[in-house]
N, C-alpha and C positions, 0 to 999 in steps of 0.2 A: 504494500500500500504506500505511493507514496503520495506527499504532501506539500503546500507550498507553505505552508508555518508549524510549529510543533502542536503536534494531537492533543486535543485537551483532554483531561481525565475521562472524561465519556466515553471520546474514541479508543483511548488506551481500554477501558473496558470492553467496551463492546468488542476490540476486537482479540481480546484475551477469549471472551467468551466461544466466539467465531474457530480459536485455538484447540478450544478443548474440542470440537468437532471436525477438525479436520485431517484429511489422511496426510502420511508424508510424504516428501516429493522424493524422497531417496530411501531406498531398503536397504545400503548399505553393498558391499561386496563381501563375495564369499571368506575373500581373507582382509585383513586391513591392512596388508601388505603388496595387495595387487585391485587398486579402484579401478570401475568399470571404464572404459577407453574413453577419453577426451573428458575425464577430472583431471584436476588439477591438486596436485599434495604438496602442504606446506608442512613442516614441521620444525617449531624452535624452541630452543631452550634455555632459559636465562639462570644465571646463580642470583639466588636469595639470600643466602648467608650461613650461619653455620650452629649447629646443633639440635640437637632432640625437642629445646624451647621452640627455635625459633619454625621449627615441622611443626610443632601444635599451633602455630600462630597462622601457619601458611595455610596448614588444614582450615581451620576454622574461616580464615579470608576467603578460600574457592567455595568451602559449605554457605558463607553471607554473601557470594558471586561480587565480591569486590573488586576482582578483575575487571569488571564492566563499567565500575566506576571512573569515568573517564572525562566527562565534558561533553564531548560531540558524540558519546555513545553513553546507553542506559538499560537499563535492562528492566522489565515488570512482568510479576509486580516484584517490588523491591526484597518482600519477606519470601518469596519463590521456594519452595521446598527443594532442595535437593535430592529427589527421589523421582526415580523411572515414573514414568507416566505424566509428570509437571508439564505443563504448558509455561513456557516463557515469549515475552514479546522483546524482540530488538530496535530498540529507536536511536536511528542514526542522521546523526547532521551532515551532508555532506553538499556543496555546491549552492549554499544557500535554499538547499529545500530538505526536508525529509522523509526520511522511510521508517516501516514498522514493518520488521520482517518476525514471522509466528517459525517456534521449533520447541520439540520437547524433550524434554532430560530421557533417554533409552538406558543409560547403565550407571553405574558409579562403583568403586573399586574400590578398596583396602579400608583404613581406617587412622586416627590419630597415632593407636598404638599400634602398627604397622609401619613401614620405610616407608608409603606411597599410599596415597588419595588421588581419587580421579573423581569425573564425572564426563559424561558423554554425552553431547543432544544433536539432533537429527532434524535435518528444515523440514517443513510444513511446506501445503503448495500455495502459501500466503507470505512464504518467503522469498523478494528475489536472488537468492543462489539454491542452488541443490547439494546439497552433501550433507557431512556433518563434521562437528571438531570436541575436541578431548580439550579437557585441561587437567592437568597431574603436576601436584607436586609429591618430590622425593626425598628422601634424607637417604643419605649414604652412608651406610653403617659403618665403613672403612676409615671414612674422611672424614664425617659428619656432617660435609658438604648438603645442602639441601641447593633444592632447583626446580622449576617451573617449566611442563614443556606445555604447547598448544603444538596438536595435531588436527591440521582439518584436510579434510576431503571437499574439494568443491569444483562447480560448472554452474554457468550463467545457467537462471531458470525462465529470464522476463527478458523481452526484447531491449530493455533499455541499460540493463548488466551484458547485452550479448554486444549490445555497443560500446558500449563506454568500460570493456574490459581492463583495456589498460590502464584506466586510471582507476577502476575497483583493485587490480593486484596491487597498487601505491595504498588504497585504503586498507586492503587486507595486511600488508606490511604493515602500518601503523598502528594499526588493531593489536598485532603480536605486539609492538616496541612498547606504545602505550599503557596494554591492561599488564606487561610485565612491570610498570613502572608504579601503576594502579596497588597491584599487589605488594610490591616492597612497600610502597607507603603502608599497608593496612598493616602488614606484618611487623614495621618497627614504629607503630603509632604508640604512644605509651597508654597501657592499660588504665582504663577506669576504675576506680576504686567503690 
């Protein structure tokens, strides 16, 4: 969907609603190692910082989807469950207009007390792209090193992403640079008392 000012809370409803009923525009491929011909796979991975604290801080930031906290990108609704089945909406500024693109959380991985948390969502056909992308962070039990990767899977779905590809791969670049930057911030935010 997109827009020429930002969706006011109605339309972010109603099309939250419109979410939970619609099918996806992507089932995924057989291995997450080989997407169907003519996706596109990005995958990166930034250092957060170092120990088993700052992996519970990381975990808890991708659980409150703080990654998305960005500016020119947001995510609703804000309190979104992190569990399969969740409908999320993506509201993006981009060219002085906006988009509201629907997808829903399909898996989530490991745990606090675990090396690795993920989570997985999958676009809707009320998305303009088709795929899906992971977020996971990791602690490294050797180093203690923790890290953040984003894995997506994507191809234009709407003639106007089939257009203006190449400046969607400069936003999808941004996207990674940004919510890694997103996340450090929540993770060394100093805790509330």
């Amino acid at each position: 969907m997109f827009l020429i000012r930002r969706p006011s809370p109605r339309e972010v409803d109603a099309f939250l609603a419109d979410c939970r009923e619609r099918p996806f525009s992507y089932r995924g491929p057989e291995t997450p190692e080989r997407p169907p011909a003519g996706f596109l796979v990005d995958r990166e991975t930034f250092p957060m910082g170092q120990g088993r604290q700052t992996f519970a801080r990381a975990v808890e930031a991708v659980r409150s989807w703080r990654q998305f906290d960005l500016g020119w990108v947001t995510l609703f609704p804000v309190d979104a469950p992190v569990a399969p089945g969740a409908a999320v909406a993506v509201c993006i500024r981009h060219l002085g207009f906006w988009s509201l693109n629907g997808a829903r959380v399909v898996s989530t991985s490991g745990s606090a007390r675990a090396d690795s948390f993920g989570l997985t969502y999958r676009t809707l056909t009320n998305h303009a792209e088709c795929g899906e992308e992971s977020f996971t962070v990791t602690l490294n039990p050797e180093t203690g090193a923790v890290s953040y990767t984003i894995h997506a899977i994507s191809s234009p779905h709407v003639f106007l992403t089939k257009l203006g590809l190449p400046y969607v791969r400069v936003l999808q670049a941004r996207f990674r640079r940004d919510s890694a930057d997103a996340l450090r911030l929540a993770i060394n935010r100093p805790a509330v008392n």
